[in-house]
C-alpha positions as CSV (number, residue, x, y, z in Angstrom):
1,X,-1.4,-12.5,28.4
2,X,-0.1,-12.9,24.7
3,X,3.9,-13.9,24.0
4,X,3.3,-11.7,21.3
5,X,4.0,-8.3,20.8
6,X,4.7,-5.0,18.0
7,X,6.4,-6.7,15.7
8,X,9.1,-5.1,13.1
9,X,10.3,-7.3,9.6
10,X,13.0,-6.2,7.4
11,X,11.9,-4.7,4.4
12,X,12.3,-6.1,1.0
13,X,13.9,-3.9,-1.4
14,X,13.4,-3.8,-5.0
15,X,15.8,-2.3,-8.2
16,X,13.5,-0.9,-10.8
17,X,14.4,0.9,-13.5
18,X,12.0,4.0,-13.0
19,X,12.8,3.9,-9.0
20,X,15.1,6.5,-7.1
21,X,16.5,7.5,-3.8
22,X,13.6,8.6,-2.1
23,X,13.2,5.3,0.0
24,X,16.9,6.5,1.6
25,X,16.7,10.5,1.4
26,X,13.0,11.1,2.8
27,X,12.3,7.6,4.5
28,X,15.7,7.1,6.1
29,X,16.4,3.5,4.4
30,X,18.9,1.9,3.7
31,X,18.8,-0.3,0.6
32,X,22.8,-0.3,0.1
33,X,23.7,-1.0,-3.4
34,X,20.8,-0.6,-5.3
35,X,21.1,1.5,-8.4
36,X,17.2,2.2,-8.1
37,X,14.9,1.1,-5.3
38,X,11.5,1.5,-6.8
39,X,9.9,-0.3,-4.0
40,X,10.2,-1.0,-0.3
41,X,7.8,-3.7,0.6
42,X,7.1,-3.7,4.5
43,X,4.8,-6.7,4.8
44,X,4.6,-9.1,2.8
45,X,2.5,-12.4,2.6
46,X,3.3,-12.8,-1.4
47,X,4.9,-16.0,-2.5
48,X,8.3,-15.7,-3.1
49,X,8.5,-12.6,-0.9
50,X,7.5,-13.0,2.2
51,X,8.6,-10.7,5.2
52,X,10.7,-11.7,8.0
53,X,10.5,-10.9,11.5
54,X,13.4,-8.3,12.7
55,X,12.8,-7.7,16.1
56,X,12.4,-9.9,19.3
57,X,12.2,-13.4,20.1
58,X,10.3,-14.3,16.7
59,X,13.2,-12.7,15.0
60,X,13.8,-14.6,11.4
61,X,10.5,-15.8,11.1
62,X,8.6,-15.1,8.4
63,X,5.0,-13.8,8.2
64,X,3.7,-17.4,6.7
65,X,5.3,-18.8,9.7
66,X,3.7,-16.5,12.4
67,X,0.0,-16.9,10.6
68,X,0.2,-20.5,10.6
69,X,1.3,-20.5,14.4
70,X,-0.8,-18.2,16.0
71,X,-3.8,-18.0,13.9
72,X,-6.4,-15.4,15.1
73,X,-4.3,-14.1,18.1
74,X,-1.7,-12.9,14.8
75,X,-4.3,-11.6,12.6
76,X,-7.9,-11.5,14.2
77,X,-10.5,-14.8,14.6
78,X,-12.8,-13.1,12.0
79,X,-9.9,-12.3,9.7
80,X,-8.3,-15.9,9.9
81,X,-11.5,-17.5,9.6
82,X,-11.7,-16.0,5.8
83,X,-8.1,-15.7,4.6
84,X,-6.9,-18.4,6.5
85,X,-2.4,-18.5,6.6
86,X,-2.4,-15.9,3.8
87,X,-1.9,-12.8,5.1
88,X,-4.3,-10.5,3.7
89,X,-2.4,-6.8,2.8
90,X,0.7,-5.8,1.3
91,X,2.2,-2.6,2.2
92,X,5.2,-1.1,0.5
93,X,6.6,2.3,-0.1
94,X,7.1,3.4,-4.0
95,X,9.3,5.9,-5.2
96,X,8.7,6.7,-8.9
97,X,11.5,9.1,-10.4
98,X,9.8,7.9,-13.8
99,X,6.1,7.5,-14.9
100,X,5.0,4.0,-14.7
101,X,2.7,2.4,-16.7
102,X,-1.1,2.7,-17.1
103,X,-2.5,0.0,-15.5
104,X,-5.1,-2.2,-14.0
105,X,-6.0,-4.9,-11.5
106,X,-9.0,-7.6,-11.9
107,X,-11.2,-7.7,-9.2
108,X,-11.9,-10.9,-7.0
109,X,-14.3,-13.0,-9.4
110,X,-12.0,-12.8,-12.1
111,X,-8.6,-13.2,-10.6
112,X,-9.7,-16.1,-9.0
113,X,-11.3,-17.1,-12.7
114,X,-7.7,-16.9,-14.0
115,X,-5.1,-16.5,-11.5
116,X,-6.7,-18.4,-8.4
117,X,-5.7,-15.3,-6.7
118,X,-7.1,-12.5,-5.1
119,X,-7.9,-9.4,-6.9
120,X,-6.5,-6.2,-6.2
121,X,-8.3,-3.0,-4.7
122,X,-5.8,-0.8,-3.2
123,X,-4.6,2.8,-1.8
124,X,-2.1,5.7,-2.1
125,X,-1.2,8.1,0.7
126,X,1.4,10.6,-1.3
127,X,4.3,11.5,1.3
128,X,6.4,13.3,-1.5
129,X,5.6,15.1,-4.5
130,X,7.8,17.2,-7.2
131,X,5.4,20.6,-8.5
132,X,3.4,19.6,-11.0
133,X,3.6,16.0,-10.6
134,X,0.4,14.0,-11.9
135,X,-1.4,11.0,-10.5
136,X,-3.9,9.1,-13.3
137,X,-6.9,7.6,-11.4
138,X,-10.0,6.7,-13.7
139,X,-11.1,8.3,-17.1
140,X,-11.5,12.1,-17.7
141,X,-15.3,11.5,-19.4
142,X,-17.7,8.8,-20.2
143,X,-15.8,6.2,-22.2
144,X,-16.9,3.0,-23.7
145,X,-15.2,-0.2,-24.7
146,X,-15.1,0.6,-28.1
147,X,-13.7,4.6,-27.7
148,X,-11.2,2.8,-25.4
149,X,-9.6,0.1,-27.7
150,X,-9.3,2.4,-30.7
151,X,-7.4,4.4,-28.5
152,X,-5.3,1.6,-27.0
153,X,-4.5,0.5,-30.9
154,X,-3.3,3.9,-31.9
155,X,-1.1,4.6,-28.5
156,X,-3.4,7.2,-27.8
157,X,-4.8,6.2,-24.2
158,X,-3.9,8.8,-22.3
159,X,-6.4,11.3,-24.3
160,X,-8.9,9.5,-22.4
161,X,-7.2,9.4,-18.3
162,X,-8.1,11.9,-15.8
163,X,-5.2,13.4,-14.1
164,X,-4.8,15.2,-11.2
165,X,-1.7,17.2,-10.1
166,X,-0.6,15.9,-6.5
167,X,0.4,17.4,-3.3
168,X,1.8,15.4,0.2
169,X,-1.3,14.4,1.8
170,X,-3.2,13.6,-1.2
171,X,-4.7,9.9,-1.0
172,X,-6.2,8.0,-3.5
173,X,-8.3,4.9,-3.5
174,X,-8.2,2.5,-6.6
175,X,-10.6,-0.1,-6.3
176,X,-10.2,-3.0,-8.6
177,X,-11.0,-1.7,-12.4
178,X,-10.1,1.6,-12.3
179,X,-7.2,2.3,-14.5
180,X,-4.4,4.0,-12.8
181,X,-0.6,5.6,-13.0
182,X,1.8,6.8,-10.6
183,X,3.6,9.8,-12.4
184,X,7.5,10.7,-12.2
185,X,8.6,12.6,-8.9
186,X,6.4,11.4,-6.9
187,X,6.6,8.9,-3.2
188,X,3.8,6.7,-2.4
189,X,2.6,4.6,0.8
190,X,1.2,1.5,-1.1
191,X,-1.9,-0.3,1.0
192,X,-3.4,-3.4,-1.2
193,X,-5.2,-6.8,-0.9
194,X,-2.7,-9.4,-1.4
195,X,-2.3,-9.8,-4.8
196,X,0.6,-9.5,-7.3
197,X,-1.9,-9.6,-10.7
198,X,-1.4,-6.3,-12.6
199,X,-2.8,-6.3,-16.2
200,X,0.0,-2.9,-17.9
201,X,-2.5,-1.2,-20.4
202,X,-0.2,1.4,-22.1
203,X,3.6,2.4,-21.3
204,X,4.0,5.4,-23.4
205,X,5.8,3.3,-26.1
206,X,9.0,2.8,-24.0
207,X,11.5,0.5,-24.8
208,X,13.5,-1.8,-23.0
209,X,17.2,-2.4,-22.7
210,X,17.1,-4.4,-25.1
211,X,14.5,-2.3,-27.6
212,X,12.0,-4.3,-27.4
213,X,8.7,-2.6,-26.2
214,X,6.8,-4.1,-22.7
215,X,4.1,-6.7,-22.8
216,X,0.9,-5.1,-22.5
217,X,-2.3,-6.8,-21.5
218,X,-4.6,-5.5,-23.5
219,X,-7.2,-8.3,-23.9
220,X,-6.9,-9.7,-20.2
221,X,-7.6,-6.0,-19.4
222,X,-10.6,-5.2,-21.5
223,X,-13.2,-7.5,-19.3
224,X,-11.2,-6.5,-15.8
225,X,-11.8,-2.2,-16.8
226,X,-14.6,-0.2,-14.7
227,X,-15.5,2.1,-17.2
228,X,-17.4,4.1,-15.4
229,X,-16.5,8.1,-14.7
230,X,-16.4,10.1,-11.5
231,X,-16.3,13.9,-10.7
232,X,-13.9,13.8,-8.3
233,X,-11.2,10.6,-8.0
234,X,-9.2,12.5,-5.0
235,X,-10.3,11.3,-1.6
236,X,-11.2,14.2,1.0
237,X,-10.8,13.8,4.6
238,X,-10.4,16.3,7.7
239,X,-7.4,15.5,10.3
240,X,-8.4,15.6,13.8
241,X,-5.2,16.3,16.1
242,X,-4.3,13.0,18.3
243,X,-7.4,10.9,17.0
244,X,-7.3,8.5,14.6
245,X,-9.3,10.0,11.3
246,X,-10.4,7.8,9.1
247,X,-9.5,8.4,5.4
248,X,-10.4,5.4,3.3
249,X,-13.0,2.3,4.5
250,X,-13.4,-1.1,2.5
251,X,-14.3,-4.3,2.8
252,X,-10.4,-5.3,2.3
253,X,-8.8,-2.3,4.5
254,X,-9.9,0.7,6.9
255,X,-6.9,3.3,6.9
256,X,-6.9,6.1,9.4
257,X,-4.1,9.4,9.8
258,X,-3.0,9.9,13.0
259,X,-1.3,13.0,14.1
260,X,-0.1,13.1,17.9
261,X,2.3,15.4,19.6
262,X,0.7,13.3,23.0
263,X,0.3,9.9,24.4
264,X,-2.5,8.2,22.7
265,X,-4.3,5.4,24.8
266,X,-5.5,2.8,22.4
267,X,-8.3,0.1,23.0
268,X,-8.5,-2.1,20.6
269,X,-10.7,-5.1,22.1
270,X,-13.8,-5.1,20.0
271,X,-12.2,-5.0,16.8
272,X,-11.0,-8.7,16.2
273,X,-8.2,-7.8,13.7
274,X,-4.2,-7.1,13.7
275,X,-3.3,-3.1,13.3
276,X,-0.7,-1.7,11.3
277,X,1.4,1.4,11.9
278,X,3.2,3.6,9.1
279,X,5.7,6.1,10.2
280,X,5.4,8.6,7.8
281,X,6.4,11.8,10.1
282,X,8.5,11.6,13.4
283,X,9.4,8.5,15.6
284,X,6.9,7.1,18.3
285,X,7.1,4.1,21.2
286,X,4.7,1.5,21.3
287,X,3.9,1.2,25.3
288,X,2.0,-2.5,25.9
289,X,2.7,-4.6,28.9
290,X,5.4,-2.5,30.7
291,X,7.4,-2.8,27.4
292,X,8.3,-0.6,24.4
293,X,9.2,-0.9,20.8
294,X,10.3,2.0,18.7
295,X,9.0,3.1,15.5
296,X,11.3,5.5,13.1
297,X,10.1,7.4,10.1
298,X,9.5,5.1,7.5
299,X,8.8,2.2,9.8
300,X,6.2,-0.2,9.9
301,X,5.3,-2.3,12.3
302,X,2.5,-4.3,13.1
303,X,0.3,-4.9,16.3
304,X,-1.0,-8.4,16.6
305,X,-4.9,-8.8,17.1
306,X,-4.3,-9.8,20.7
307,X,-2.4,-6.8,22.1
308,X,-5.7,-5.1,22.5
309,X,-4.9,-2.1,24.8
310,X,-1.2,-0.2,24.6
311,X,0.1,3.3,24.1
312,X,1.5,5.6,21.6
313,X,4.6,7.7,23.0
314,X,5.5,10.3,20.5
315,X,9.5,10.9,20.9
316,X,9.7,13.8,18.5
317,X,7.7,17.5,18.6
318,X,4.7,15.7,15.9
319,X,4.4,12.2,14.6
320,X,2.2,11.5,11.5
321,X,1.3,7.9,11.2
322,X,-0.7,5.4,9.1
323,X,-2.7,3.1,10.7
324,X,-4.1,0.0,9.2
325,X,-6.5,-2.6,10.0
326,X,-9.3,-5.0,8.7
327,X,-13.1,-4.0,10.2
């Protein structure tokens, strides 16, 4: 029997100057002061922000710690075995009362070329959405380099995006090279390889505080873009009542939407990786050896790779849930 169990960690908060109140009104958070909380990250193995442990006897810990401790019964033999003590996803909540800017993330090869870091291939779950808000995922035609850098020198780029207006529910998957944008008015669940390496390609000719416009990346971008088009950059998926149904698969992350208004019985023993739970809808209890944590809305918590077998409780009529894990 494992001395570990669901843990919680207390989200990290961050000001930005196109964030909101979302984070509070719809997720029930409580960043205090902030003018503008942009993001809640809810685990985090980046450098310099790494999560720490709310609940139970491993309270104040931080996610390094824990990885380096317990290894594979943390995070799965198979997973420790290739990431070794960093902790390989980053999930956050983003709340974008502004549209940010167009951007993309280098894939593996080449962020290790240049950054030693991973790259970043990553997903968005919308929870909110104002009418008519827009999501840019990928071009709206066959593009080439050339097309694409006489419109990034004119400030023309977003002739050239595909957009798609967005609805709760809608999910996304941006692999590394797409170009992408989260418009204004909308609330995002962020999942994403570990990886802080953004390459911003156009930011609609905004100035700061100051006046002066952003940094853009325009060469480091160029060899990182996927150029190629797609009918469709929306990802479909059917919801089977109180079953896990899966939504996006990867080699960096399987995400699944579960919708219960019963107790789910989980077994877990053949999948050698920790599992991650997103309160999106609802509150729930996690049942595992004759204990109980609680998950609110807008919780996360996270199931360690050696608590194979335990039970979800919903406490409320329906609970809508992420759930998160590494195949």
């Amino acid at each position: 029997m494992s001395d570990l169990y669901p843990i919680k960690f207390k989200p990290i908060y961050f000001d930005k100057i196109w964030g909101g109140d979302r984070i509070k009104t719809i997720l029930n958070k409580d960043f205090g002061s902030l003018p503008n909380c942009g993001e809640s990250w809810e685990i985090s193995g980046v450098e310099g922000n790494i999560s720490v442990v709310e609940n139970g006897f491993l309270a104040g810990n931080n996610l390094q710690e824990l990885v380096e401790i317990y290894m594979g019964d943390l995070i799965g033999d198979e997973v420790y075995k290739k990431f070794g003590d960093e902790f390989p996803l980053l999930i956050k909540f983003i709340d974008a009362q502004q549209d940010l800017s167009i951007q993309v993330h280098p894939n593996d090869e080449l962020s290790k070329k240049r950054h030693n870091a991973y790259g970043k291939t990553e997903m968005w779950y919308i929870i909110d959405a104002d009418k008519d808000a827009l999501i840019n995922s990928g071009f709206n035609g066959e593009v080439t380099k050339e097309q694409y850098l006489k419109h990034a020198e004119n400030g023309t780029l977003t002739d050239l995006l595909h957009y798609d207006k967005v609805d709760e529910g809608d999910v996304f998957f941006i692999p590394a090279g797409r170009v992408h944008a989260i418009g204004k008015g909308i609330l995002v669940a962020e999942i994403q390889q570990t990886s802080d390496v953004t390459y911003r390609i156009f930011d609609y000719n905004r100035k700061d505080d100051k006046g002066n416009l952003r940094e853009l990346h325009t060469d480091l971008a160029i060899d990182a873009i996927d150029f190629s088009y797609l009918d469709e950059y929306k990802t479909k998926y059917n919801v089977e009542q109180n079953k896990s149904s899966e939504v996006v698969s990867c080699k960096y992350f399987t995400t699944n939407i579960l919708e219960f208004d019963t107790v789910i019985d989980k077994d877990y023993n053949q999948l050698d990786s920790f599992i991650i739970y997103i309160s999106l809808e609802g509150d729930f209890e996690v049942e595992y050896e004759e204990q109980t944590v609680r998950v609110n809305k807008g919780e996360t918590v996270l199931i360690p790779a050696s608590l194979e077998t335990f039970q979800l409780k919903p406490l409320t009529e329906k609970v809508k849930t992420l759930e998160v894990y590494i195949k």
